[in-house]
C-alpha positions, -999 to +999 in steps of 0.1 A: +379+031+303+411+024+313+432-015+315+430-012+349+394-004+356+388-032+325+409-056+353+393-052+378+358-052+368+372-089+349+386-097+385+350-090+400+334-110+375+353-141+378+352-140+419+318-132+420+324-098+436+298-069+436+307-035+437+293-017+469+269+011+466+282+044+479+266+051+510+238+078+508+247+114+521+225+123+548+217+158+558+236+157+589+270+147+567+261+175+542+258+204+568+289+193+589+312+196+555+295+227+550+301+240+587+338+232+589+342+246+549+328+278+561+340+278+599+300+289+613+278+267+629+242+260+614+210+271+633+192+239+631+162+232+657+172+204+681+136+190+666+148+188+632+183+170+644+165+142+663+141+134+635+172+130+610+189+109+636+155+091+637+156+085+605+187+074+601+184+049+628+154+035+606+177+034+578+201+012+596+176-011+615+163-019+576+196-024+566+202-046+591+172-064+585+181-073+552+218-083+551+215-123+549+247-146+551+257-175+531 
């Protein structure tokens, strides 16, 4: 571990900061990095798209749901 890192986690710890989880790759990130890595579009059924947008609109709505303010 470097000083640095050793810093800031002491600078976290004295303001009270949390390190932020990385967000979750979804499937719909994941096949556009693979798309533009490999310049070909996926054959995906329009059914499978919506019900990954679906359920990344759930996703959101129950993170919304939780976030509470001081």
């Amino acid at each position: 571990m470097s000083c640095l890192s050793m810093l800031h986690g002491e600078v976290r710890q004295h303001w009270g900061l949390r390190r932020e989880k990385k967000q979750q790759t979804t499937a719909t990130v994941a096949r556009r990095m693979v798309e533009n890595a490999l310049g070909k579009k996926a054959t995906v059924p329009a059914e499978k798209r919506q019900e990954e947008r679906n359920q990344l609109a759930a996703a959101r709505a129950a993170k919304k749901s939780t976030i509470q303010w001081d």
